[in-house]
C-alpha positions in Angstrom: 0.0 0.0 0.0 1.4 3.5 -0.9 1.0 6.4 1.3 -0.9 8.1 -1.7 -3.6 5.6 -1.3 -4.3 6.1 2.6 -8.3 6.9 1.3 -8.9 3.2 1.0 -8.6 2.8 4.7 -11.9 5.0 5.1 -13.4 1.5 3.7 -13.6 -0.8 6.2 -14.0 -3.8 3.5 -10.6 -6.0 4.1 -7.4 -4.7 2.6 -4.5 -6.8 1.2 -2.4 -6.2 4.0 -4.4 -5.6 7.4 -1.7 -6.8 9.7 1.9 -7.0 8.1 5.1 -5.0 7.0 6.6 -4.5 3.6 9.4 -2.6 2.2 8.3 0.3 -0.5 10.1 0.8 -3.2 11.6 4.0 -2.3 13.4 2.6 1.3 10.1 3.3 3.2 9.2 0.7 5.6 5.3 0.5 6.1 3.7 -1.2 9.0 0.0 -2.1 9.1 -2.1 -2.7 12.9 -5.7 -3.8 13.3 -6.3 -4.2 17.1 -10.2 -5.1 18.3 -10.7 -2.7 21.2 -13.6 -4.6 23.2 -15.9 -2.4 24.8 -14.3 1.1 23.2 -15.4 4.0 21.2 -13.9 6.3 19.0 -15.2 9.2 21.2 -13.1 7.3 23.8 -9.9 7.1 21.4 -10.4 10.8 21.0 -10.5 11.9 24.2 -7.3 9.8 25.5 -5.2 11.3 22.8 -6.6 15.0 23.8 -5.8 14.2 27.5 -2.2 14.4 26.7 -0.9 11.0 28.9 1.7 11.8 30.8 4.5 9.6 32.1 2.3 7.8 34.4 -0.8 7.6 32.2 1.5 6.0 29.7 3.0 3.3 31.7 -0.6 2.1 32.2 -1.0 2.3 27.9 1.8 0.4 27.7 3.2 -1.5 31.1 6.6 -2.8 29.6 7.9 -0.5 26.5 6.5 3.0 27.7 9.0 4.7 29.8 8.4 8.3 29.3 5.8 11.0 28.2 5.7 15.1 28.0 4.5 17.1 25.7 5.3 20.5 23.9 3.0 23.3 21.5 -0.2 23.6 23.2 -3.3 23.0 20.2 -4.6 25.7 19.2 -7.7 24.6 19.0 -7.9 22.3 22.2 -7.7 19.1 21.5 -4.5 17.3 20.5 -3.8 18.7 16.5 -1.2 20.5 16.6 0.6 19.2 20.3 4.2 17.2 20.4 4.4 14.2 21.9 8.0 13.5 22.9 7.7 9.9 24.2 10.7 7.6 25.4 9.7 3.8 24.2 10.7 0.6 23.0 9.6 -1.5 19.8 9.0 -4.6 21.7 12.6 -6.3 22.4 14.4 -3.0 20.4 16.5 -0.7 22.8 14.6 2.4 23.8 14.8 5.4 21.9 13.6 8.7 22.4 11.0 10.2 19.4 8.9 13.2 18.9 5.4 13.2 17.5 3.5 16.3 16.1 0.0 15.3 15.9 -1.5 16.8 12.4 -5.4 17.6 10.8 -7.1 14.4 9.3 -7.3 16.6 6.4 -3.8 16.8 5.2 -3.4 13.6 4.7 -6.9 12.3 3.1 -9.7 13.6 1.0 -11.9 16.0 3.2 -14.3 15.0 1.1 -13.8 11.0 1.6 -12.9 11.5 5.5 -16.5 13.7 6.0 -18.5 10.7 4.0 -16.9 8.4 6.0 -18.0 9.8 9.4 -21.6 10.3 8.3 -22.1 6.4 6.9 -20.4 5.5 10.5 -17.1 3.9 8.4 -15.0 6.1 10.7 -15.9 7.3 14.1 -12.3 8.7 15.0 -8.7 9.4 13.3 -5.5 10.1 14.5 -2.8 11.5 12.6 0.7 12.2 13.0 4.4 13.4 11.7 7.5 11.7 13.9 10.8 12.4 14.0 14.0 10.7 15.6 14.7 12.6 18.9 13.7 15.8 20.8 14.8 18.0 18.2 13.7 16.6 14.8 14.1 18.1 11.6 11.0 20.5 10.7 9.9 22.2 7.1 9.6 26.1 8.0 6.1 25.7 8.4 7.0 24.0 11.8 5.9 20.1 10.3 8.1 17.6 11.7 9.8 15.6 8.8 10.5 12.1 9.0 7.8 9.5 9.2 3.8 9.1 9.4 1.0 7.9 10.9 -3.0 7.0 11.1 -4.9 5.4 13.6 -8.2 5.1 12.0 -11.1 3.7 14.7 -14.7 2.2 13.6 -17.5 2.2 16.4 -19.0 -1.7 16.3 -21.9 -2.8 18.1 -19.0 -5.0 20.5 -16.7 -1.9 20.9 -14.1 -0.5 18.3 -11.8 -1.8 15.6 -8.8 0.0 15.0 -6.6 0.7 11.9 -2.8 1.8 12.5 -0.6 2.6 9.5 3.2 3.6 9.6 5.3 4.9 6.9 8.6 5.0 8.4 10.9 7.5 6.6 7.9 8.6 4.4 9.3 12.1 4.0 12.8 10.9 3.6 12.8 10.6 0.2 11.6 13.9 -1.1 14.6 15.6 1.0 17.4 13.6 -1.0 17.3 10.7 1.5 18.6 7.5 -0.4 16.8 3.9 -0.3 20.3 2.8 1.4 20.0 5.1 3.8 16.4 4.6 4.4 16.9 1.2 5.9 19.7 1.7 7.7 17.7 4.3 9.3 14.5 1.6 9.4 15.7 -1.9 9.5 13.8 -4.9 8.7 13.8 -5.7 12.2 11.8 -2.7 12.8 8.6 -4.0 11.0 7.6 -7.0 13.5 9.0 -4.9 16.3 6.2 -2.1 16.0 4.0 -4.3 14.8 3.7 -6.2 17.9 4.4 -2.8 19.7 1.3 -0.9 19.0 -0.8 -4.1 19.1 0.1 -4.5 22.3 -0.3 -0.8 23.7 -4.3 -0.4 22.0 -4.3 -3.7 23.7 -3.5 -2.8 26.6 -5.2 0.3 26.6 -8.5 -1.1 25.8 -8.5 -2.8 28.8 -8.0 0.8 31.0 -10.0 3.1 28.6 -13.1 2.8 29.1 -13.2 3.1 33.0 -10.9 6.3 32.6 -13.6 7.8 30.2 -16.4 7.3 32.4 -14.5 8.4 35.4 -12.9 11.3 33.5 -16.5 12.3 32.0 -19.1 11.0 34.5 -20.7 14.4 35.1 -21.5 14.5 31.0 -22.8 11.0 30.3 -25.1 8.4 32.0 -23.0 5.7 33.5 -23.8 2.2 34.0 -23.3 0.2 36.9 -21.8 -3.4 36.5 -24.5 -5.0 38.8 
């Protein structure tokens, strides 16, 4: 899948590759997550990402490869677009390394079109986008955009709870500032593909079994809450 055709996720029909890694062409590694998150929303998965987790917070997400969490740029629109996550965390067995995510508009990266239809039919009840970089201080375009990699988290309400879509495109912007293929996977080994992989199907995991208590708690005084017995 190429990052040109990232529209075809708005479809929740299955996809070639739902869960798998493959090496582009141009050096770019891409990594594809589907994660059923029993008993979540995507009103939930919005309102985690816009409570900024803090070191703490994202232990719980992720109990063995989250070590740390702050955040930089307050949104200017509330919420989380336009925030930087600088996180500390491991791909599963990989060393820890220290990255920085600047969390972007839906809009830039599909059809507003497409992404609008697909939140009226019910296709899509949340997305998540985002630019990461290598590091506290990654390379940025003089608009401010971090360059480096991407990625989507793309959530469908179901009448069990909430299935969720993650795409990477590791080194996506790479290319198009003279980065070589070489280059490319030296930067993003093959080793890096089954790493994530497992990674972030282990943290919505994890965080599906947290989430949906922390919603209610967090927003008990808005919506009706129902008591296990």
């Amino acid at each position: 899948m190429q990052f040109e055709e990232l529209d075809r996720l708005l479809n929740p029909a299955p996809m070639p590759l739902e869960l798998g890694y493959e090496r582009l062409e141009n050096g770019v590694m891409h990594v594809a997550i589907r994660t059923d998150m029993h008993g979540c929303s995507g009103a939930m998965f919005d309102w985690w990402f816009a409570s900024r987790p803090l070191t703490q917070w994202y232990r719980w997400w992720h109990p063995v490869d989250h070590v740390a969490s702050s955040w930089l740029e307050e949104s200017p629109h509330g919420g989380v677009i336009g925030a930087i996550h600088q996180v500390e965390e491991r791909f599963t067995a990989m060393p820890a390394e220290r990255l920085s995510i600047q969390f972007r508009d839906p809009e830039e990266m599909f059809g507003a079109a497409s992404l609008t239809a697909a939140r009226a039919t019910g296709a899509v009840s949340a997305v998540i986008c985002g630019h990461g970089g290598g590091g506290f201080e990654p390379r940025r375009r003089p608009d401010g955009a971090i360059i480096g990699s991407r990625m989507v988290h793309i959530a469908r309400d179901t009448p069990w709870g909430m299935v969720l879509r993650s795409h990477f495109f590791l080194g996506h912007d790479l290319p198009g500032v003279g980065v070589p293929r070489p280059a490319l996977v030296e930067l993003f080994p093959d080793g890096i593909g089954p790493g994530l992989l497992q990674h972030c199907y282990d943290e919505f995991t994890f965080l599906s079994r947290l989430l949906p208590s922390l919603y209610i708690a967090e927003n008990r005084d808005n919506i009706p809450v129902q008591l296990p017995w």
